[in-house]
C-alpha positions in Angstrom: 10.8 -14.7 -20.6 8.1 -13.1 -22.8 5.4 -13.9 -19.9 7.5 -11.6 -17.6 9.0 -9.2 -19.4 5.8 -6.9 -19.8 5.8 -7.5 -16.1 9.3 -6.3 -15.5 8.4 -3.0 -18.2 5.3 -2.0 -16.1 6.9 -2.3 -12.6 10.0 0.0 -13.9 7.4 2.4 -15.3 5.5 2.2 -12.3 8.7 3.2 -10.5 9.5 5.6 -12.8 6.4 7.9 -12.9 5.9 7.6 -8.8 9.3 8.9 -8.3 7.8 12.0 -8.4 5.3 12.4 -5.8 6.5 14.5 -3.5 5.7 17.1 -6.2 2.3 16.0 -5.9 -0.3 16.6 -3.6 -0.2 14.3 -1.3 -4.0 12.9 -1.9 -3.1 13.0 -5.6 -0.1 11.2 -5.0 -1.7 8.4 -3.0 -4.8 7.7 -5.2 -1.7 7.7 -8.0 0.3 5.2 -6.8 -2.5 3.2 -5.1 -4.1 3.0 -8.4 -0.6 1.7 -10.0 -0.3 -1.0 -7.8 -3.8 -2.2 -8.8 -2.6 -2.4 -11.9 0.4 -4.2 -11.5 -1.2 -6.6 -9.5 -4.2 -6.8 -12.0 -0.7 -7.8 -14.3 1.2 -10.0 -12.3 -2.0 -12.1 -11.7 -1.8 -14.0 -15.4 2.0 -14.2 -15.0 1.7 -16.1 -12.1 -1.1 -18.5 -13.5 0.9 -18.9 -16.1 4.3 -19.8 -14.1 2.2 -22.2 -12.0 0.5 -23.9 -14.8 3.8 -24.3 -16.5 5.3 -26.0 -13.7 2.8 -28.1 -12.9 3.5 -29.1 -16.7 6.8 -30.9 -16.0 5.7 -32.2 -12.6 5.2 -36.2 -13.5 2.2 -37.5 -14.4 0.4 -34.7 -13.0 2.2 -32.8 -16.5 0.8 -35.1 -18.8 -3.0 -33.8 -18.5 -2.3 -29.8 -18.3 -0.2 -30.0 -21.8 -3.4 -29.6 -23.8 -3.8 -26.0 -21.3 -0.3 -25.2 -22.6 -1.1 -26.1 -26.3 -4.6 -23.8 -25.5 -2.8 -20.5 -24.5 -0.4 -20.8 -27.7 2.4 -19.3 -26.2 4.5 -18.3 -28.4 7.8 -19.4 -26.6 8.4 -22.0 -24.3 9.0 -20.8 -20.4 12.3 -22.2 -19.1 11.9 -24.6 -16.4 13.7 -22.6 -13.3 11.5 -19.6 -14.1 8.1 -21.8 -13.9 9.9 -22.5 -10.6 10.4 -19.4 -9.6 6.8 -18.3 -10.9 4.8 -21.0 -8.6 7.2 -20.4 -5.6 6.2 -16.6 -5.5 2.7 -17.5 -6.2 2.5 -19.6 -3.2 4.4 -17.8 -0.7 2.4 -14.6 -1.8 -0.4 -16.8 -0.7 0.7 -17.2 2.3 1.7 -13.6 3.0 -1.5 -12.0 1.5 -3.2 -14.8 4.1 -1.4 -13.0 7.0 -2.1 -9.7 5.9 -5.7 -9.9 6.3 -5.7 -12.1 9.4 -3.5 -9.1 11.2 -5.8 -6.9 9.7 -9.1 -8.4 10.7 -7.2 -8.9 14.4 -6.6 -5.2 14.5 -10.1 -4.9 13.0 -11.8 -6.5 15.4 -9.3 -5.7 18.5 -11.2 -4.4 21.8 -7.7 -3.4 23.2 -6.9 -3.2 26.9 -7.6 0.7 27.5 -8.3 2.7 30.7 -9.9 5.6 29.6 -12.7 6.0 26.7 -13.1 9.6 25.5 -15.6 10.9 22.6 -14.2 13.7 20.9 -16.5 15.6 18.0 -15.1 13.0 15.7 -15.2 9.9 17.3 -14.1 7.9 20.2 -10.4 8.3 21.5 -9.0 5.5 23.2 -5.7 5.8 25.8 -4.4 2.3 26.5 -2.1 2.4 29.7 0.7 1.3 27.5 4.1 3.3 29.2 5.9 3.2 25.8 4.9 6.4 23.5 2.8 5.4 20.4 -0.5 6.6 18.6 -3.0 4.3 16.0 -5.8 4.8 14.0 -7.3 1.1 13.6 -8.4 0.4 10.5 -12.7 0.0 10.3 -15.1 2.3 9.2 -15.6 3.6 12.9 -12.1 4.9 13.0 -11.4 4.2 16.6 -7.9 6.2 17.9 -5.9 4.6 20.3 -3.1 7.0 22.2 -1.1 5.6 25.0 -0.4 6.9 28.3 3.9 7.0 27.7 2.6 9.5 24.9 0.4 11.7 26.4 2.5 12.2 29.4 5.4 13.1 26.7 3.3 15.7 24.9 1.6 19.3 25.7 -1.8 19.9 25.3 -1.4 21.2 22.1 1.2 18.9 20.9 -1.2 16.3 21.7 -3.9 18.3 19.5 -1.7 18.0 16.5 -1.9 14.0 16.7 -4.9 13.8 17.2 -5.8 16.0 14.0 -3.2 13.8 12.1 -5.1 10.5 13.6 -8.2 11.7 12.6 -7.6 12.1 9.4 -6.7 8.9 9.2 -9.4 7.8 10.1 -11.7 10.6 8.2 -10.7 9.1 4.6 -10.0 5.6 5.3 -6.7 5.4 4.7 -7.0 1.8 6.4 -8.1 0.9 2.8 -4.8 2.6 1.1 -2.5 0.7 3.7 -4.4 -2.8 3.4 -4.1 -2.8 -0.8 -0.4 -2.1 -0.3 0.4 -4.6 2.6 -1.5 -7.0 0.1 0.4 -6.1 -3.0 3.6 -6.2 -1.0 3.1 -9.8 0.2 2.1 -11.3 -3.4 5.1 -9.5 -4.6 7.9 -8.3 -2.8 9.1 -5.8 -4.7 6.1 -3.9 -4.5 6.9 -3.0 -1.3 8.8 0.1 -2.6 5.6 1.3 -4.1 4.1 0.4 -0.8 6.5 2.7 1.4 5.8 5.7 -0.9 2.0 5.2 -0.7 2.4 5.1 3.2 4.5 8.3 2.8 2.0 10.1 1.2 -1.0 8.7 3.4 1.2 10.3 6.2 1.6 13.7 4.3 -2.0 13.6 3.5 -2.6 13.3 7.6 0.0 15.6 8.2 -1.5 18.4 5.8 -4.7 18.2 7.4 -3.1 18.8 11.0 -1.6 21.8 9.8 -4.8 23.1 8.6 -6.6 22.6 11.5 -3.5 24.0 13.6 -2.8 26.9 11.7 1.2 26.5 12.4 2.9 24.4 10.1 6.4 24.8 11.6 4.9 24.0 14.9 3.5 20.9 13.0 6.6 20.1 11.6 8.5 20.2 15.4 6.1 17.8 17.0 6.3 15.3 14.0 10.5 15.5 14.9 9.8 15.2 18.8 7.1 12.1 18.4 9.6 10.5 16.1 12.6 10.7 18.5 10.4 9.0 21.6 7.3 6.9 19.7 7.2 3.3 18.4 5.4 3.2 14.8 3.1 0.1 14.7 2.8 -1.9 11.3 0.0 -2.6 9.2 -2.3 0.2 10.8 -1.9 3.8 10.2 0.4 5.8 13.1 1.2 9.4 13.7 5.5 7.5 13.7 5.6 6.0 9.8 8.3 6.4 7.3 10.2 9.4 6.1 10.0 11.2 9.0 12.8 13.4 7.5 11.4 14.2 4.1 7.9 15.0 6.2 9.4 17.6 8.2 11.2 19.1 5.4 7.9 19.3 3.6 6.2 20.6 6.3 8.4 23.3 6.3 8.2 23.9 2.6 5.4 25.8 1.4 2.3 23.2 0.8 1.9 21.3 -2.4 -1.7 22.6 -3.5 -2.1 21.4 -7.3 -0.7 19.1 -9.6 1.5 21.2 -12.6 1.6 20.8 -16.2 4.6 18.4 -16.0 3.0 16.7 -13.3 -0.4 15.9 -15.1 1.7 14.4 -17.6 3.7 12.0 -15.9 0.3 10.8 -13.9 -0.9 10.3 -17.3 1.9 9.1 -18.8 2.4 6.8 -16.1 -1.1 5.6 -16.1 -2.1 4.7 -19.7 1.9 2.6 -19.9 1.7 1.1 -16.8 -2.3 0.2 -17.8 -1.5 -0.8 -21.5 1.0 -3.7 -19.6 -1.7 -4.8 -17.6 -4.1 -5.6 -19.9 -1.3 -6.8 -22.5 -0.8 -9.8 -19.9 -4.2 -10.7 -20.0 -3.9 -11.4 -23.7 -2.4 -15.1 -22.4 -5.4 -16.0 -20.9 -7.6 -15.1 -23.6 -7.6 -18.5 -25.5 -8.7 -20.2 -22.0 -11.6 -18.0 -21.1 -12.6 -18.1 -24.9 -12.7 -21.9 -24.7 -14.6 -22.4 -21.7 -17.1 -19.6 -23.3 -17.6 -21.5 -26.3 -18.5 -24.9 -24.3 
């Protein structure tokens, strides 16, 4: 267990400090938790290797030749059969999952769509796909391309309609295609990262949200089309939508004075948070270290 339990440490810490980001700005809070994932993922990476290479230890005859990598890393404990198990089974299937996160990504990427109309608006093009059922995407890419369909334009004013298309935009405006991707990624090599996941989509959407109610001026009017879209859109997975989670906790923020700096106690549980959760990461690349050392010295 001593390969995991650093693990297990810096993904309760990692829970721990990002509990509190609603206090946070919401671009504070999503650079925050983005940048814990990388680090738990920059942690679990050695685990795994080390799970697999364990397991492939009591597979026969294969088991024979990878003792001398075992008797290399000096671990200090031998790693119990079932967990080695365990270890190579998430390492594959997160394979396999990070594998279909970036073909659905690179398909919505790369997706022409079936649209009617084409619009240019000052900050890019604007698509409306004849699609009856209410929904709004930002597709991820650098040219940021906005997709709005007809069911939700026909449900929305003129101004309603200005508020999504702010929220869109910012999307699109800082690449928040990049935050979603990392956390789909992290999610599918290990499940439970998927609660740190849903809060970084949480505060991507309070980032877009923020910025709408800049450029609208109204924040309890942003607040009240964030409640109608809810009740009649369809939120669309992997790519960034004006429907996501916590559509409750977004209208109650939204009608809460805005979140404009990061507090004293704040500052410390980001740095807190950050130096513990680092510390593990680089901990568990201590079990590597013999390898790499060994194949620097040939």
């Amino acid at each position: 267990m001593e390969a995991v339990e650093p693990l297990l440490v810096a993904f309760l810490l990692a829970l721990a400090a990002t509990a509190f980001h609603r206090r946070f700005p919401p671009r504070v809070a999503a650079r925050f938790i983005a940048a814990v994932i990388v680090m738990l993922v920059i942690a679990a990476l050695p685990t795994l290797g080390l799970l697999a290479l364990t397991f492939v230890v009591h597979v026969p005859y294969i088991g024979h030749h990878a003792q001398w990598c075992i008797h290399t890393l000096g671990h200090h404990r031998p790693v119990p059969l079932w967990l080695s198990v365990v270890g190579c089974a998430v390492a594959v299937v997160g394979a396999v999952r990070v594998a279909g996160v970036l073909r659905e990504h690179r398909r919505l990427a790369c997706s022409a769509g079936h649209t009617h109309t084409h619009t240019h608006g000052e900050e890019g093009p604007v698509d409306i796909d004849g699609d009856p059922a209410p929904w709004a995407v930002t597709l991820p890419g650098s040219a940021g391309r906005i997709v709005l369909s007809a069911g939700l334009i026909a449900a929305l004013d003129q101004r309603e309609a200005g508020v999504v298309l702010a929220h869109e935009r910012a999307h699109a405006r800082f690449r928040h295609d990049r935050f979603i991707l990392l956390g789909e990624l992290a999610a599918g090599l290990l499940p439970p990262l998927r609660w740190l996941a849903s809060r970084l989509r949480f505060s991507l959407e309070r980032w877009a949200d923020e910025v709408a109610a800049d450029e609208c001026g109204d924040r309890r009017f942003v607040a009240l089309t964030i409640g109608k879209v809810a009740l009649i859109a369809t939120p669309v997975a992997y790519a960034t939508g004006f429907v996501g989670l916590g559509v409750v906790g977004r209208v109650q923020l939204m009608l809460s004075p805005p979140v404009v700096r990061v507090r004293r106690h704040g500052r410390v549980v980001i740095t807190a948070g950050s130096v513990l959760v680092g510390a593990f990461a680089v901990y568990q690349w201590h079990h590597l270290g013999p390898v790499l050392s060994m194949f620097g010295h040939e």
